[in-house]
py3Dmol code that shows the C-alpha trace and the ligand (Angstrom):
import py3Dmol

protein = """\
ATOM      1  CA  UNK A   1     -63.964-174.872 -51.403  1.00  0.00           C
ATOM      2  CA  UNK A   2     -60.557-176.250 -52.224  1.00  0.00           C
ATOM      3  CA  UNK A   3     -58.468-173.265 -51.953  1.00  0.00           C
ATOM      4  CA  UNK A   4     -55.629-174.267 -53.910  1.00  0.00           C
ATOM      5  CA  UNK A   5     -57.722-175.416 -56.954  1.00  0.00           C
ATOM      6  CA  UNK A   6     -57.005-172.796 -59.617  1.00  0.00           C
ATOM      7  CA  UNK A   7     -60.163-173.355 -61.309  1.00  0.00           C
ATOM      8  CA  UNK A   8     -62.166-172.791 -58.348  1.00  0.00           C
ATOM      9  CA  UNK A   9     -60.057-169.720 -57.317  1.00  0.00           C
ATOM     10  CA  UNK A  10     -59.873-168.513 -60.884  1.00  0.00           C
ATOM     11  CA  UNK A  11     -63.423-168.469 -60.450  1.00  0.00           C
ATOM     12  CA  UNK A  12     -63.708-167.069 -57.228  1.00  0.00           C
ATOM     13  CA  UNK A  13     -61.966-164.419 -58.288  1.00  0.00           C
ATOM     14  CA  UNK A  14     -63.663-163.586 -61.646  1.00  0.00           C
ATOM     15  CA  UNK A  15     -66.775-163.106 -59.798  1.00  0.00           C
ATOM     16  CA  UNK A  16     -65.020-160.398 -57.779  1.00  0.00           C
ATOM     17  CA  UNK A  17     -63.389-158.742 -60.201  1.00  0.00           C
ATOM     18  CA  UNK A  18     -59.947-159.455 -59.005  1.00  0.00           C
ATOM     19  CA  UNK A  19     -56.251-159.333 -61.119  1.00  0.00           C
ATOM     20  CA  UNK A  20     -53.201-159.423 -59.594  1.00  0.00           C
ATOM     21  CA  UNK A  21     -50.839-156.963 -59.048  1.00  0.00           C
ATOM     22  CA  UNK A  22     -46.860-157.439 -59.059  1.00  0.00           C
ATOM     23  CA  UNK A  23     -46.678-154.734 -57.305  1.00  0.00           C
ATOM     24  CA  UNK A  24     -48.313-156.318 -53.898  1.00  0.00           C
ATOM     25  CA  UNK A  25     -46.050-159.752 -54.512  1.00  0.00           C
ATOM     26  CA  UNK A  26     -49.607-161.684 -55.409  1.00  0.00           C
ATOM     27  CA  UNK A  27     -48.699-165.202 -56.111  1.00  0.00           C
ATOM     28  CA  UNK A  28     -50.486-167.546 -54.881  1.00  0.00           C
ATOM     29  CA  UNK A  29     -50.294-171.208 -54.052  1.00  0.00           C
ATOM     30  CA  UNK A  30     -51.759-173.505 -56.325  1.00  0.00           C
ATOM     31  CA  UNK A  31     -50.144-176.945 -54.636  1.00  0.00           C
ATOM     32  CA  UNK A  32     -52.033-177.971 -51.625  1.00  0.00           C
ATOM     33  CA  UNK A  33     -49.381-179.760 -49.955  1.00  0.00           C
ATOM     34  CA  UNK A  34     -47.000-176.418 -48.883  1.00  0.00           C
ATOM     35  CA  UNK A  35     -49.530-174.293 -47.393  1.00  0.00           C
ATOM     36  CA  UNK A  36     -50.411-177.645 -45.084  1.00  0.00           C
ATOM     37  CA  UNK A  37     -46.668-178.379 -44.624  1.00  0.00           C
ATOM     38  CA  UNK A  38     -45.897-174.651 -43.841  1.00  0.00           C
ATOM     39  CA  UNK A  39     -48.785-174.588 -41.057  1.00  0.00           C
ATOM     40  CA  UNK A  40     -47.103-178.070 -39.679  1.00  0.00           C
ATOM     41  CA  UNK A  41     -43.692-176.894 -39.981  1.00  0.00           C
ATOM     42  CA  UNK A  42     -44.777-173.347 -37.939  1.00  0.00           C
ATOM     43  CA  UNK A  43     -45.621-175.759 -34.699  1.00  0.00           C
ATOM     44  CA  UNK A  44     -48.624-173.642 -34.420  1.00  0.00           C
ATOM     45  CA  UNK A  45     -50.976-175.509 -31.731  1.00  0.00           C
ATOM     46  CA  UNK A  46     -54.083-174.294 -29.600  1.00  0.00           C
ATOM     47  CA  UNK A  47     -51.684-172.317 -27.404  1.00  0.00           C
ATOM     48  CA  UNK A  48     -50.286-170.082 -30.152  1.00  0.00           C
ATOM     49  CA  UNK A  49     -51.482-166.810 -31.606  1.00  0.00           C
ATOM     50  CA  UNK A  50     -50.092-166.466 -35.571  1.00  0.00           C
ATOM     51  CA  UNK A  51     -50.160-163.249 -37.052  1.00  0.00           C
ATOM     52  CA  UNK A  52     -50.252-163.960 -40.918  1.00  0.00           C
ATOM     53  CA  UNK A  53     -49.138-161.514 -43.333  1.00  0.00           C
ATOM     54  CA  UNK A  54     -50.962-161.493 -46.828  1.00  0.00           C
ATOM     55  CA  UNK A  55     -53.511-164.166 -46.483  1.00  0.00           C
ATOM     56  CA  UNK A  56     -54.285-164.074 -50.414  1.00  0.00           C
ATOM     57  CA  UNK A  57     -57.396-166.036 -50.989  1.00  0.00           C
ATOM     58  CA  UNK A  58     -57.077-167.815 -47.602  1.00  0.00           C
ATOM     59  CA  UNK A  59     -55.220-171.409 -48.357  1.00  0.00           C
ATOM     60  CA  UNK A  60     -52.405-170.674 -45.658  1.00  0.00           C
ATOM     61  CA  UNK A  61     -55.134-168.968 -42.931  1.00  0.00           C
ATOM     62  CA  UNK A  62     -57.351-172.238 -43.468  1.00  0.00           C
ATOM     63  CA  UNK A  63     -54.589-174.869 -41.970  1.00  0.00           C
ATOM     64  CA  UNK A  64     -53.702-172.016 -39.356  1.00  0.00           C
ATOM     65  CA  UNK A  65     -56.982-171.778 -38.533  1.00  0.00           C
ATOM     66  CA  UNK A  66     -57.567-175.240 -38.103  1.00  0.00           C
ATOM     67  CA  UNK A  67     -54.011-175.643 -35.829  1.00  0.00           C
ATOM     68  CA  UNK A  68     -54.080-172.858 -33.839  1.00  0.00           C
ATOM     69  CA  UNK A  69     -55.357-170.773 -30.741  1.00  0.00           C
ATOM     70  CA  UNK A  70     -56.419-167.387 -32.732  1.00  0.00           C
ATOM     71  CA  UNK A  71     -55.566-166.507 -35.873  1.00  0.00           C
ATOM     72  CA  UNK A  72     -54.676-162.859 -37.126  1.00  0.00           C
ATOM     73  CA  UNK A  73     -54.383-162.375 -40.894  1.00  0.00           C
ATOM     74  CA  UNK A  74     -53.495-158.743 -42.084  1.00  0.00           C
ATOM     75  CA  UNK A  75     -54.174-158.290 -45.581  1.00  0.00           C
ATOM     76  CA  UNK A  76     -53.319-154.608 -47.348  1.00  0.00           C
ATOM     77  CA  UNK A  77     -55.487-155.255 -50.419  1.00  0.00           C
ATOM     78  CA  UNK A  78     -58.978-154.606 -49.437  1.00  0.00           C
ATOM     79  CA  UNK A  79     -60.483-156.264 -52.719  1.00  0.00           C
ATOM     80  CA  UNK A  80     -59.439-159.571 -51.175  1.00  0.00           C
ATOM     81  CA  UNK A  81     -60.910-158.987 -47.856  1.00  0.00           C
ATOM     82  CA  UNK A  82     -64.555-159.849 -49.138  1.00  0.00           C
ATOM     83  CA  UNK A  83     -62.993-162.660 -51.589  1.00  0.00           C
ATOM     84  CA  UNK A  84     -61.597-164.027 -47.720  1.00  0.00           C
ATOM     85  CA  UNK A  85     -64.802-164.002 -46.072  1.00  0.00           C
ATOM     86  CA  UNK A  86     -66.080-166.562 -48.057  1.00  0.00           C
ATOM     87  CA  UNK A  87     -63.429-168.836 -48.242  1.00  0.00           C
ATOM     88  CA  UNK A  88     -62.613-168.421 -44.423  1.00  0.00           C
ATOM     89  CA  UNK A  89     -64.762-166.419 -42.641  1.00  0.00           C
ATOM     90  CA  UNK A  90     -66.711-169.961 -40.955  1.00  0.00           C
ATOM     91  CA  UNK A  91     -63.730-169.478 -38.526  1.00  0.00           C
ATOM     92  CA  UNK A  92     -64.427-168.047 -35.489  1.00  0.00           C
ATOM     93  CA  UNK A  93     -60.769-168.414 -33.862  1.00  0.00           C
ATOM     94  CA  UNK A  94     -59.930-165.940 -37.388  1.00  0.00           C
ATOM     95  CA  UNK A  95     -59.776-162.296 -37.398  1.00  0.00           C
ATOM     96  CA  UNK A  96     -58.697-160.818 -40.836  1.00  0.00           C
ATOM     97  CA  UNK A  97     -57.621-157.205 -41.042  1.00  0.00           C
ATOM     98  CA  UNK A  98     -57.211-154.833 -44.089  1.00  0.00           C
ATOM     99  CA  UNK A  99     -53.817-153.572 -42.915  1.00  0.00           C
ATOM    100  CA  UNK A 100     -49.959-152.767 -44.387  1.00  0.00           C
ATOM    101  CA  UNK A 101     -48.116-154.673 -42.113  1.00  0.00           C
ATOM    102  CA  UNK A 102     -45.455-152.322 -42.650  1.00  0.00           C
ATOM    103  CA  UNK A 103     -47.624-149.592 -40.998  1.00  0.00           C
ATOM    104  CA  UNK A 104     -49.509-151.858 -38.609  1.00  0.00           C
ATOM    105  CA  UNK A 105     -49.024-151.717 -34.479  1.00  0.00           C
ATOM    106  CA  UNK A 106     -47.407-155.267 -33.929  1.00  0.00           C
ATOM    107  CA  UNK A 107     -47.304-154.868 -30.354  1.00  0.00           C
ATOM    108  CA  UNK A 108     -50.982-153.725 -29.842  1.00  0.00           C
ATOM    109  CA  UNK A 109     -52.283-156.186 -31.952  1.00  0.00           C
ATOM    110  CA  UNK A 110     -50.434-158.969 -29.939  1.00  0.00           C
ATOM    111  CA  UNK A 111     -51.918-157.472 -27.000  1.00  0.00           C
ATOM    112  CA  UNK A 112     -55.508-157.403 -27.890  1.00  0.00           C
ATOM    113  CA  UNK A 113     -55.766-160.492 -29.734  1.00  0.00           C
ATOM    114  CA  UNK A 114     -53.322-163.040 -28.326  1.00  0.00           C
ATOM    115  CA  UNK A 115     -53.991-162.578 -24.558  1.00  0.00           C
ATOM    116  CA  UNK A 116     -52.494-166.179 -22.418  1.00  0.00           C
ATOM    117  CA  UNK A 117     -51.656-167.579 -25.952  1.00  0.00           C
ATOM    118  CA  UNK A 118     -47.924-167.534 -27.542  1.00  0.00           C
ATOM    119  CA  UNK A 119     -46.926-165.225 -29.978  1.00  0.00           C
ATOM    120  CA  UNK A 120     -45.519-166.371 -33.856  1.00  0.00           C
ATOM    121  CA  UNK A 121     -45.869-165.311 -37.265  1.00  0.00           C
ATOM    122  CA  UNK A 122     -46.618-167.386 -39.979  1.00  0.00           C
ATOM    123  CA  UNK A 123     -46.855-166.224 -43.931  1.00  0.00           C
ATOM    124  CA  UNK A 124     -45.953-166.668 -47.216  1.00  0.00           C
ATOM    125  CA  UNK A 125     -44.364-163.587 -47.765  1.00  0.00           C
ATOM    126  CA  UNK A 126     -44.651-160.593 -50.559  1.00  0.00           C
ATOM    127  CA  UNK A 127     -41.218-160.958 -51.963  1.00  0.00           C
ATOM    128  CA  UNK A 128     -40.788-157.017 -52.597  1.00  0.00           C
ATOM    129  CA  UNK A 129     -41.023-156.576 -48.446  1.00  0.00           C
ATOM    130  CA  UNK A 130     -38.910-159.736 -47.119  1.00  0.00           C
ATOM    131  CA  UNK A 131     -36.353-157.712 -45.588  1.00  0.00           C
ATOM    132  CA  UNK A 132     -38.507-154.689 -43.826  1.00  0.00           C
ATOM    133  CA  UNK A 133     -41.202-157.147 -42.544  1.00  0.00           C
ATOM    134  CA  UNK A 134     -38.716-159.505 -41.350  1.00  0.00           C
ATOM    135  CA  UNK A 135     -36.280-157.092 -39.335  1.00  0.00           C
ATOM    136  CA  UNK A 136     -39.785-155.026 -38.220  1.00  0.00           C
ATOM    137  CA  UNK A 137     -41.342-158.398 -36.692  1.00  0.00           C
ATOM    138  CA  UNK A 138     -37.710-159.533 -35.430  1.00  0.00           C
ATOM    139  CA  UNK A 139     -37.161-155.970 -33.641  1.00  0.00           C
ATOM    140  CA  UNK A 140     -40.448-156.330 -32.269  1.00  0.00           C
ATOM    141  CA  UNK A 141     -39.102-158.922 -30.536  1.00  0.00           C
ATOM    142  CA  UNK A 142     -42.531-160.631 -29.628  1.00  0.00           C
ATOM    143  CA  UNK A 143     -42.802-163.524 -31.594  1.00  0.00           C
ATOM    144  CA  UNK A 144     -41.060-166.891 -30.425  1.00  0.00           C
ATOM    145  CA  UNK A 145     -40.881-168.216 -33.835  1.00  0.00           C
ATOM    146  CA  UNK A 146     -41.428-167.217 -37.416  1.00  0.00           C
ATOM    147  CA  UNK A 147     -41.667-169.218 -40.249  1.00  0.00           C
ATOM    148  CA  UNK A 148     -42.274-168.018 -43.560  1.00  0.00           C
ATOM    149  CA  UNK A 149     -41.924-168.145 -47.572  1.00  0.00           C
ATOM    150  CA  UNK A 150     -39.339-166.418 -49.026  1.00  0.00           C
ATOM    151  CA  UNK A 151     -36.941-165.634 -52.255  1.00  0.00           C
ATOM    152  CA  UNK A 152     -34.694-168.990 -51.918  1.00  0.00           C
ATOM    153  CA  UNK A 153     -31.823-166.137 -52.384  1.00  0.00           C
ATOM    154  CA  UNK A 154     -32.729-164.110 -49.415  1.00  0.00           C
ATOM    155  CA  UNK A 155     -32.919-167.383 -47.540  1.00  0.00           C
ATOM    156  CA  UNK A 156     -29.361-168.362 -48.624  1.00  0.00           C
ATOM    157  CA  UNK A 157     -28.058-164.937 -47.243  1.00  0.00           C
ATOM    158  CA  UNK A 158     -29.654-165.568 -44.013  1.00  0.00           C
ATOM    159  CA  UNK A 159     -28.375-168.668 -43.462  1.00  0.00           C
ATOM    160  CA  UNK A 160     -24.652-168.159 -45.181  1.00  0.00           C
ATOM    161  CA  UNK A 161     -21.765-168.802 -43.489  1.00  0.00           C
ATOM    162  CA  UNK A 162     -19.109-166.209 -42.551  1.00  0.00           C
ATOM    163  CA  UNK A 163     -16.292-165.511 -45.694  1.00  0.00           C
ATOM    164  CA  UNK A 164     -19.059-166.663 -48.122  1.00  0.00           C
ATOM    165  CA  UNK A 165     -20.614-164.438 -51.132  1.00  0.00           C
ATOM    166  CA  UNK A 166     -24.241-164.547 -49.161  1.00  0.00           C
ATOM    167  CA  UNK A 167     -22.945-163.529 -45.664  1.00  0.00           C
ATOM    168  CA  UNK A 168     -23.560-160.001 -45.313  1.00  0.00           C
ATOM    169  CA  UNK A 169     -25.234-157.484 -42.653  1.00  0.00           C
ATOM    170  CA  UNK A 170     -28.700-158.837 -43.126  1.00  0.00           C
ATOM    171  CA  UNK A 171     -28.015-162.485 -42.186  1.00  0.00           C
ATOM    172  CA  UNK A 172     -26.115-161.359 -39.696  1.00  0.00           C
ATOM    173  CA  UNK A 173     -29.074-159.069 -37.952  1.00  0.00           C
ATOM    174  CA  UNK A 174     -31.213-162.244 -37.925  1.00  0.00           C
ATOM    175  CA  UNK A 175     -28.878-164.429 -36.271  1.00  0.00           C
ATOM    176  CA  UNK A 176     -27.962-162.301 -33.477  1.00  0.00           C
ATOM    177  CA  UNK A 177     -31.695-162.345 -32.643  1.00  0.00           C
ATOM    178  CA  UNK A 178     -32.773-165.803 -34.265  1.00  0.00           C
ATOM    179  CA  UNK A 179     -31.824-169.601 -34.942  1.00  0.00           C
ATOM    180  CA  UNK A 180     -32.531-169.625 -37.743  1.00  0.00           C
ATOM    181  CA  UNK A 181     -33.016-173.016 -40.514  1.00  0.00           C
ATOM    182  CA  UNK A 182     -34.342-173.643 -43.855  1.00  0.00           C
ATOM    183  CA  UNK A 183     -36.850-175.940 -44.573  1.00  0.00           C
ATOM    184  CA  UNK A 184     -37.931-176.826 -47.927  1.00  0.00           C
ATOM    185  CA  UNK A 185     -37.683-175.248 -51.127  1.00  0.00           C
ATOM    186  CA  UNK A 186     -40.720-174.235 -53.186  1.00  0.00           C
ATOM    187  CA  UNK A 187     -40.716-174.353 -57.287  1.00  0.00           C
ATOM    188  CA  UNK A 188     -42.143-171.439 -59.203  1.00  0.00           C
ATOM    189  CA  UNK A 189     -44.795-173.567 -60.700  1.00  0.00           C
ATOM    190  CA  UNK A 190     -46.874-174.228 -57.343  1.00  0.00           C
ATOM    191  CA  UNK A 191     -47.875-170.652 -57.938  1.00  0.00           C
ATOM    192  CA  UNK A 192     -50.471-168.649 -59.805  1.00  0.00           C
ATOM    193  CA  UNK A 193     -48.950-166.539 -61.575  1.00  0.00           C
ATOM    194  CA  UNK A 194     -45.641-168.494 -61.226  1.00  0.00           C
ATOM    195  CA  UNK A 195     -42.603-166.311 -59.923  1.00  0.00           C
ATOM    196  CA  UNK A 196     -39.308-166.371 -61.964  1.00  0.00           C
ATOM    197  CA  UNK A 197     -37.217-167.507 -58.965  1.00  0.00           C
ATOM    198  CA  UNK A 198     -37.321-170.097 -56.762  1.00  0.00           C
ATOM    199  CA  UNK A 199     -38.598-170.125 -53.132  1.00  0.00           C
ATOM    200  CA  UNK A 200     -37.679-171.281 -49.565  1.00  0.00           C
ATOM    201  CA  UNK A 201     -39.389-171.954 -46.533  1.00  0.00           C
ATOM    202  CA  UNK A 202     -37.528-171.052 -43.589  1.00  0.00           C
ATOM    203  CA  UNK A 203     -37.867-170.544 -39.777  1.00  0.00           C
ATOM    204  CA  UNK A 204     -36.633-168.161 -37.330  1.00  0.00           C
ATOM    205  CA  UNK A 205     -36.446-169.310 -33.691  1.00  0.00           C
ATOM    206  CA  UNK A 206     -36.427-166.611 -31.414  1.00  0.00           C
ATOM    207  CA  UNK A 207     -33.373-166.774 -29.193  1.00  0.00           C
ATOM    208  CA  UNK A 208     -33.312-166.140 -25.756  1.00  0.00           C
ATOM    209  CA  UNK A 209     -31.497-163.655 -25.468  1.00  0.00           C
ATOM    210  CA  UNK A 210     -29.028-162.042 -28.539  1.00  0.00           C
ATOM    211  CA  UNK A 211     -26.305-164.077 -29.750  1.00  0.00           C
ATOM    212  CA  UNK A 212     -23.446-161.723 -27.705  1.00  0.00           C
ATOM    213  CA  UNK A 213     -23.696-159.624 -25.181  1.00  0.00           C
ATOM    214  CA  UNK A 214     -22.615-155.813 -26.699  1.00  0.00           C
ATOM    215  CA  UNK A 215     -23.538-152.824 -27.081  1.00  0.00           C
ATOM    216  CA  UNK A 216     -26.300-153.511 -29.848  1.00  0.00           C
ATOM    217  CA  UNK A 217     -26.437-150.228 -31.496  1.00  0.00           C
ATOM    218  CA  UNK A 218     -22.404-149.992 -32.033  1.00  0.00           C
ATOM    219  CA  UNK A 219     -22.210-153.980 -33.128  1.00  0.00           C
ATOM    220  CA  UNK A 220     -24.482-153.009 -35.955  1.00  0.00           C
ATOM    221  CA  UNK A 221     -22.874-150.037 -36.605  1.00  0.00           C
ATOM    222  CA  UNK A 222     -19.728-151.507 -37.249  1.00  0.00           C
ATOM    223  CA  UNK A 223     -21.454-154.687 -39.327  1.00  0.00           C
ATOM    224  CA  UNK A 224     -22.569-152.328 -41.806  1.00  0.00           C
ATOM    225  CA  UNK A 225     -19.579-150.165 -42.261  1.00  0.00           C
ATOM    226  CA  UNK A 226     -18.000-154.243 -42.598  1.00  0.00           C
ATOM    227  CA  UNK A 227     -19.932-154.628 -45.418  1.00  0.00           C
ATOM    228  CA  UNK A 228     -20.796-151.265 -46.626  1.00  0.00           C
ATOM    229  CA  UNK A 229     -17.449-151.663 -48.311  1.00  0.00           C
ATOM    230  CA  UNK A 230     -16.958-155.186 -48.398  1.00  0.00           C
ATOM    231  CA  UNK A 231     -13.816-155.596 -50.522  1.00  0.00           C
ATOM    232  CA  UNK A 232     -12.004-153.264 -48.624  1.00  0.00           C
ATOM    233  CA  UNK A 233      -9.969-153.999 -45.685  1.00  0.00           C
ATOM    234  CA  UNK A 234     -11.411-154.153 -42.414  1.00  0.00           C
ATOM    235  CA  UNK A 235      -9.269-151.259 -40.980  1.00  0.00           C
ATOM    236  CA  UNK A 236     -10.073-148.904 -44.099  1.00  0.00           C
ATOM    237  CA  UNK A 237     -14.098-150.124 -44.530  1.00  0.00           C
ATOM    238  CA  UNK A 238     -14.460-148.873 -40.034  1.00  0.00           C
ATOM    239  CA  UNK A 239     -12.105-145.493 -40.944  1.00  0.00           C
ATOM    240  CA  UNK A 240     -14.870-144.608 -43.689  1.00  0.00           C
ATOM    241  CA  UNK A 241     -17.763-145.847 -41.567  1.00  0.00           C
ATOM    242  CA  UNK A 242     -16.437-144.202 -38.525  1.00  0.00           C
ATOM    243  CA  UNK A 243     -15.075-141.108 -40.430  1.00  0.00           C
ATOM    244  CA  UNK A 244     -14.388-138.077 -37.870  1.00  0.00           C
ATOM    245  CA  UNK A 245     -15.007-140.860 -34.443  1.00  0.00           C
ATOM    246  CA  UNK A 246     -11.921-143.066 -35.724  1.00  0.00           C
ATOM    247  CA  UNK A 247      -8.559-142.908 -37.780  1.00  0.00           C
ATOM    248  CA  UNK A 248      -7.529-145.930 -40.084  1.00  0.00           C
ATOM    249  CA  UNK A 249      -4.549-146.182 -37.431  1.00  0.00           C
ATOM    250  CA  UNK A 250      -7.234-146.697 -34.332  1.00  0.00           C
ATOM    251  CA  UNK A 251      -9.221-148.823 -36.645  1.00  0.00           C
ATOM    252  CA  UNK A 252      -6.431-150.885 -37.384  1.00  0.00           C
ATOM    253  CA  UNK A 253      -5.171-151.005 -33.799  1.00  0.00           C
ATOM    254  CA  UNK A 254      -8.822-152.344 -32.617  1.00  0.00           C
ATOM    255  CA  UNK A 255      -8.608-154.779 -35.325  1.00  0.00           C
ATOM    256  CA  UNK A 256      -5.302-156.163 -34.468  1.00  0.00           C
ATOM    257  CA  UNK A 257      -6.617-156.029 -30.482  1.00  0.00           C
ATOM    258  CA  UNK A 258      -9.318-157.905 -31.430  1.00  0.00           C
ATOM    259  CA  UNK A 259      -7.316-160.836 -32.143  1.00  0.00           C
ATOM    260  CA  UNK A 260      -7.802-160.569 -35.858  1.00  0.00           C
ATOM    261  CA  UNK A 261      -4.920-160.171 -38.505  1.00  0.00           C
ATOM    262  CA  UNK A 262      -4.147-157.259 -39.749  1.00  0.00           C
ATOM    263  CA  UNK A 263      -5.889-156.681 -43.650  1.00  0.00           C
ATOM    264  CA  UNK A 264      -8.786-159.385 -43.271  1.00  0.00           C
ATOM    265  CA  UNK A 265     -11.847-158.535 -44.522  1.00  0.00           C
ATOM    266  CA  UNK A 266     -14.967-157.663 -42.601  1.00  0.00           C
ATOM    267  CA  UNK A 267     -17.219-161.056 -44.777  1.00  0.00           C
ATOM    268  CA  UNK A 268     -14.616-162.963 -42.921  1.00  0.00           C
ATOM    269  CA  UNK A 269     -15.688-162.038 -39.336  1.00  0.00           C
ATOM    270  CA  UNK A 270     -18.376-164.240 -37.451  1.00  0.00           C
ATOM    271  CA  UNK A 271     -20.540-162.576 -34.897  1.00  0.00           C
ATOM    272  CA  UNK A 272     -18.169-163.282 -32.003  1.00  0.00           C
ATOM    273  CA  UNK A 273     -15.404-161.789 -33.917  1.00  0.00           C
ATOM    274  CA  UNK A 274     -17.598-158.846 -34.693  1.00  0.00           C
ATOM    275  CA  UNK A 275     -18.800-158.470 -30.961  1.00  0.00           C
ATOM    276  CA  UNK A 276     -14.713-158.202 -29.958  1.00  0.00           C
ATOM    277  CA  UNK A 277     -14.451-155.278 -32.359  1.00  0.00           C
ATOM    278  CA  UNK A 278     -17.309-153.796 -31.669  1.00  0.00           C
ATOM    279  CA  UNK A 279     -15.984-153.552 -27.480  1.00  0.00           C
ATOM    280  CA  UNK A 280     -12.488-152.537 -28.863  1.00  0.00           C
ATOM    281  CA  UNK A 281     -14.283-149.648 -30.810  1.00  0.00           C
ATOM    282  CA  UNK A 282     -16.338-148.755 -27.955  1.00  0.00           C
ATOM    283  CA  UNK A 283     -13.018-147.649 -26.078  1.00  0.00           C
ATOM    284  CA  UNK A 284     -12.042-145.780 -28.542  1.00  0.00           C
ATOM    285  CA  UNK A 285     -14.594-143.506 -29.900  1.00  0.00           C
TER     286      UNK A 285
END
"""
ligand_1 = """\
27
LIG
N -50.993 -166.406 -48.467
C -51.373 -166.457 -49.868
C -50.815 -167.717 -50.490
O -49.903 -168.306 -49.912
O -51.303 -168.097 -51.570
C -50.906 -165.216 -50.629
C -49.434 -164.912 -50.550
S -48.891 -163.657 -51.676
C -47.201 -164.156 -51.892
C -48.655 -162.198 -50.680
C -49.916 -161.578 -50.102
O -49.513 -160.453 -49.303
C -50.912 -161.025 -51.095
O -52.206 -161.401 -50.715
C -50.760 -159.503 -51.003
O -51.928 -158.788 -51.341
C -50.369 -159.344 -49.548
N -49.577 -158.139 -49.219
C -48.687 -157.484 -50.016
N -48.138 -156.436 -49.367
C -48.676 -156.452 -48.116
C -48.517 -155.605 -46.971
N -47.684 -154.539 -47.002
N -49.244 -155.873 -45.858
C -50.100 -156.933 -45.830
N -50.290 -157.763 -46.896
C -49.585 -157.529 -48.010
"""
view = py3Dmol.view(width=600, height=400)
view.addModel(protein, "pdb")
view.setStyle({"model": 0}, {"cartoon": {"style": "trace"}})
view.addModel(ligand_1, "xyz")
view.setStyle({"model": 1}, {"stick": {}})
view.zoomTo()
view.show()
């Protein structure tokens, strides 16, 4: 069955009774040259393991399938699970699981199903989760490269550069543990239904090991009171993140020892600037 044909799928999915809900980010591709160039672009080979988050009818689990070692597909919406096994379940190398990825046991899956094979993710994405899934399966810290379909936007901020309106604490979490690049962008109308925004493919490289070498906790600590108040100094955004642990005289006094100029804003600050106040903090609080 051509999995991308939205006759065919309309039909498929007639027959079991199946609408879509917003609420579970269902849109699904209708063009089948980006589920093929997403599997290509994910390097997945008989040595790899992909975990896939929201198979959908099964068009981005068929060229996974057909690339790599095992395939893993957790999907929460247990009306598609028997839509799946007919449009993928010839593949043995295929497990599909009705699972939240949110609430699912990365690690233990990994474990059980990707024994001597390396660990990635590969997915187009539900748009309403991007964030959670993506700093979950980052933390995890398992997975030597993901590469997935997401809001064009949220790829922008991941990839922005430092002083720009996208940079902000997200982007920088997923650079201190990823390379990450941006692929290709994917219009609304290769979907069924069709989003309203555009979307971008984009991969995150695991590095190996974080981007600087600091105290993690504290560095993110002090990127998100940064950018908790973002159009507020540096000095007075870390006093009101650090309220009771640091004065705005201390905060200003790391700042300056930091090497950066007194009144700059935190959106300014690249990760090794933010690493040098993160240590001056440390001696402080
Ligand atoms: N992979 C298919 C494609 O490319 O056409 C479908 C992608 S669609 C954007 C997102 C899929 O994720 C849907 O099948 C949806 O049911 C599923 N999904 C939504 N929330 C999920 C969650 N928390 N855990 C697992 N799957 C989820």
């Amino acid at each position: 069955m051509e999995l991308c044909d939205i006759k065919e799928v309309g039909a498929l999915l007639a027959r079991h009774g199946f609408t879509f809900q917003k609420s579970k980010g269902q849109n699904f591709l209708i063009d089948p040259r980006v589920p093929e160039r997403i599997a290509r672009e994910s390097g997945a080979g008989r040595d790899t393991g992909v975990l896939e988050i929201g198979p959908g009818v099964g068009c981005l689990t068929q060229e996974l399938c057909l690339r790599a070692g095992r395939v893993v597909a957790l999907e929460v919406d247990e009306r598609l699970v028997p839509v799946l096994r007919e449009t993928v379940g010839h593949f043995e190398n295929l497990t599909v699981l009705r699972q939240d990825v949110m609430k699912a046991d990365v690690a233990a899956l990994v474990e059980e199903y990707f024994p001597g094979l390396s660990p990635a993710v590969c997915a187009n994405l539900p748009y309403n989760i991007t964030s959670p899934v993506l700093t979950k399966l980052i933390g995890s810290g398992l997975f030597g490269s993901i590469t997935v379909m997401i809001q064009r936007e949220v790829a922008m901020r991941i990839c922005a550069r430092p002083g720009t309106a996208d940079y902000g604490a997200f982007g920088i979490y997923v650079n201190f543990y990823t390379v990450p690049e941006r692929l290709f962008d994917v219009p609304p109308q290769c979907f069924q239904p069709s989003p309203r925004v555009t979307s971008s493919v984009i991969r995150l490289t695991r590095r190996e090991r974080p981007a600087e070498k600091v105290n993690e906790q504290l560095f993110f600590r002090v990127v998100r009171a940064a950018f908790n108040q973002r159009r507020k100094t540096l000095e007075n955004a870390l006093a009101a993140g650090f309220s009771g642990a640091l004065d705005k005289a201390e905060a200003a006094r790391a700042v300056l020892d930091a090497g950066l100029p007194a009144g700059v804003r935190g959106e300014a600050l690249d990760m090794a600037a933010f690493a040098a106040l993160t240590r001056q903090i440390e001696r402080r609080i």
